[in-house]
C-alpha positions in Angstrom: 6.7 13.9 5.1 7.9 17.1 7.7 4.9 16.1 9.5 5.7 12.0 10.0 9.6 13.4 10.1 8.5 15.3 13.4 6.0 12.5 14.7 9.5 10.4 14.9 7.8 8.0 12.2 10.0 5.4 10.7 8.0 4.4 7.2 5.2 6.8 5.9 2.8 5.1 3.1 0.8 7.5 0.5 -2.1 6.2 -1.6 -2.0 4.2 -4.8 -0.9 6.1 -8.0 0.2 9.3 -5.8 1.9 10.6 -8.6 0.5 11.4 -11.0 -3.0 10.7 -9.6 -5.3 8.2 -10.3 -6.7 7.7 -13.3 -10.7 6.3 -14.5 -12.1 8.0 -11.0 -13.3 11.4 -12.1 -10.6 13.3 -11.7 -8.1 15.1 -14.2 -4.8 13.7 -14.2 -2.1 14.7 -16.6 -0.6 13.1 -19.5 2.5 10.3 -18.4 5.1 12.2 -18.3 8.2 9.8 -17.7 10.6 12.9 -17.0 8.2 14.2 -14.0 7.7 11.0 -12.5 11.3 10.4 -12.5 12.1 14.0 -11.1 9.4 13.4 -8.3 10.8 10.4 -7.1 14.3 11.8 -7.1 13.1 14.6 -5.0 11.3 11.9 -2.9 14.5 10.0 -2.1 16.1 13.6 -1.3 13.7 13.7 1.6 13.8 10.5 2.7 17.5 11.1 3.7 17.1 14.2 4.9 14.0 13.2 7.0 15.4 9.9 7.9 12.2 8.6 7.0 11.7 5.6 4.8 8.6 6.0 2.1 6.3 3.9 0.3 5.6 5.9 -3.0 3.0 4.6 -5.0 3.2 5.6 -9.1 2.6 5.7 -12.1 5.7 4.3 -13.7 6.8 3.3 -17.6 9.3 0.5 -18.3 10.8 -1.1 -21.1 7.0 -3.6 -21.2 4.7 -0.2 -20.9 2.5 1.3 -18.3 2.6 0.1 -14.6 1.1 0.7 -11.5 3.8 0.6 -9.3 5.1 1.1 -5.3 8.8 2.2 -5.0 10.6 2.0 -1.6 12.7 4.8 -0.6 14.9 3.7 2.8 16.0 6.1 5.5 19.0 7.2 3.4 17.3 8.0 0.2 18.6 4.1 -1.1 16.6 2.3 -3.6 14.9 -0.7 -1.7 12.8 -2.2 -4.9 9.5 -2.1 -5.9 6.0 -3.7 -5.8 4.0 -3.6 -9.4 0.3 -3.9 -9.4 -0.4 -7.9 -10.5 -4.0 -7.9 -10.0 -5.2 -5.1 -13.0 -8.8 -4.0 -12.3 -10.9 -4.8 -15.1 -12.1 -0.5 -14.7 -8.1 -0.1 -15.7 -8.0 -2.3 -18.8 -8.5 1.1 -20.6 -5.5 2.3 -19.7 -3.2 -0.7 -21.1 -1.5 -0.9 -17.6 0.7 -4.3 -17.9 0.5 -6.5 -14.8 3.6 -7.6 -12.8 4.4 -11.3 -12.2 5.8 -11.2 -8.9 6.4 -10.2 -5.4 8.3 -8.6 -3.3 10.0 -7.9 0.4 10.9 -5.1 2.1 12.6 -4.7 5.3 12.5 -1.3 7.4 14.0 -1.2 10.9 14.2 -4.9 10.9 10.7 -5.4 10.3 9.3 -7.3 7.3 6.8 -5.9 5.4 4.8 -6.7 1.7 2.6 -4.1 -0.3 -0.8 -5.0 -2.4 -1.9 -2.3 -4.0 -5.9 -1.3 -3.7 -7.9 -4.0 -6.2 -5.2 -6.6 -5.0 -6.0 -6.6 -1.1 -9.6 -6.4 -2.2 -10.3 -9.2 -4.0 -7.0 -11.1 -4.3 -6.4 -12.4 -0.5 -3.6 -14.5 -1.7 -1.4 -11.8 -2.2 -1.5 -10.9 1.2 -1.3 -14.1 2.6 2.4 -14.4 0.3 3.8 -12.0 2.0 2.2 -13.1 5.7 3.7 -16.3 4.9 7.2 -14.7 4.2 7.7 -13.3 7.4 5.8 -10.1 6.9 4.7 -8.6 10.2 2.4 -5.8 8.6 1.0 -5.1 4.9 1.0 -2.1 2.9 -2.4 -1.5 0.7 -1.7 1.8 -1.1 -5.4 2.7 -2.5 -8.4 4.5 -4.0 -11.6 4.5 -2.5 -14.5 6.9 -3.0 -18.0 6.6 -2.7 -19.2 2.9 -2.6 -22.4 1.9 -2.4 -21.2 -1.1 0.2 -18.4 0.2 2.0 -19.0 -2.7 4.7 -17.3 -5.0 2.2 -14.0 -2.8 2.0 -14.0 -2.5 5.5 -15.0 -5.6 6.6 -12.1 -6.8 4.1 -9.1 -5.0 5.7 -10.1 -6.6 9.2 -10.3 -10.2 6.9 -7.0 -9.7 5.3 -5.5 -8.7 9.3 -7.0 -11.8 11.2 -7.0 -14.7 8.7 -3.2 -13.9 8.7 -2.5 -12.8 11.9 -0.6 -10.3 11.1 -0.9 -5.9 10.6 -2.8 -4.5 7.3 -2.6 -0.5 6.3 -4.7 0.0 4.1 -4.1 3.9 2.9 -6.6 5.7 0.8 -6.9 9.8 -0.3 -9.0 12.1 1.3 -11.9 12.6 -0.9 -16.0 13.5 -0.3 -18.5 11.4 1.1 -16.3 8.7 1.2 -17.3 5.8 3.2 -13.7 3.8 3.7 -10.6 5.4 4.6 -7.7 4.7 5.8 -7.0 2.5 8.6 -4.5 0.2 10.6 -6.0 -3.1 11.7 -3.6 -5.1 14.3 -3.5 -9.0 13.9 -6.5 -9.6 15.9 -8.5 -7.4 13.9 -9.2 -4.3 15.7 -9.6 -1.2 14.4 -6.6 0.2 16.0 -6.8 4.0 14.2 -9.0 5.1 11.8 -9.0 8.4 9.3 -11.8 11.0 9.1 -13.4 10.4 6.1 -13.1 13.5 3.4 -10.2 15.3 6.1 -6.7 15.2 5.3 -4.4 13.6 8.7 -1.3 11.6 9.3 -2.6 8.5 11.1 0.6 7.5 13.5 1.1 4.4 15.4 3.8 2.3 16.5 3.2 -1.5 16.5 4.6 -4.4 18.4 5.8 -6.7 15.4 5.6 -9.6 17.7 1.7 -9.4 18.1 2.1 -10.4 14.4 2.3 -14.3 14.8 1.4 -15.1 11.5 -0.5 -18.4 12.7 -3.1 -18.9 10.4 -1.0 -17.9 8.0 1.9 -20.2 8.4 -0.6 -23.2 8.9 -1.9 -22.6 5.5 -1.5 -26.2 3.2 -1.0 -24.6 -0.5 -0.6 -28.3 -1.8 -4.6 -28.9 -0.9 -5.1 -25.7 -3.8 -4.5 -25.9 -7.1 
């Protein structure tokens, strides 16, 4: 966070399930631990104020219905702005009794709107993109895990698919892990590849975007009464 403080960065995004870790991908993560979560995202807001730097923080988070999968947005002065809950559970997950949300939500930083699908969502749901594309959002948050794949083409040709068919800005923002194959990356609405991460290196990727190269044409000319 000192580092995007420094680089003048308005919203920083981490990968999905930053805290604890991600679970059911070969790595140790601790027990749930409701008091350190809620301590790490207290310290989090603390930052964000003194940074002036919005964050998307990606959890582990238990609520009165049980185990979620969730994205908390800290604004510039440490002030709650909601949260995003996983919808779309990975069937890999279903071990861990994660309870799906059942709806979405809007954020606004700096006057520009902005959803978040987290990892399996922006894979292989489109349509939760395409809500928030067809809300106003100028750019899409897609907190992640990714490791090795044996067809990484799909996950990257995907993030340029969920960019162009809405016209609008997808981050998609993964860890930095070996021999990975699909890291993180902002795709503008046209679907270039406008910065790309190193794959197993550790970076802040920075850019500033022009919100109003995100149209949102094919997004907005979308007919949901011809779908079921």
């Amino acid at each position: 966070m000192i580092n995007a403080a420094q680089n003048n960065c308005d919203l920083i995004c981490f990968p999905e399930s930053m805290i604890p870790g991600l679970r059911g991908v070969g790595y140790e993560v601790e027990a749930y631990d409701h008091e350190v979560q809620r301590r790490a995202l207290e310290e989090i807001r603390a930052l964000a104020k003194e940074r002036q730097l919005a964050v998307i923080l990606p959890m582990e988070w238990k609520d009165e219905r049980g185990y979620r999968l969730v994205a908390f947005v800290v604004g510039k002065q440490g002030e709650d702005l909601g949260l995003q809950i996983k919808n779309q559970i990975d069937p890999d997950e279903d071990q861990f009794d994660y309870i799906p949300g059942e709806g979405r939500q809007m954020f606004t930083i700096e006057d520009v709107a902005f959803g978040i699908v987290i990892c399996h969502e922006g894979w292989r749901y489109p349509e939760t993109v395409r809500w928030a594309a067809r809300r106003g959002a100028s750019i899409v948050f897609h907190p992640m895990f990714t490791g090795e794949v044996s067809n990484p083409d799909f996950y990257n040709g995907a993030m340029v698919c969920r960019s162009l068919e809405n016209n609008i800005y997808f981050a998609s923002v993964n860890y930095a892990i070996p021999n990975q194959q699909v890291t993180t990356a902002l795709i503008s609405p046209t679907g270039e590849r406008l910065c790309v991460a190193a794959s197993g290196v550790e970076e802040l990727l920075v850019l500033e975007i022009d919100p109003a190269k995100a149209t949102r044409l094919l997004a907005q000319r979308f007919q949901p009464g011809l779908v079921e």
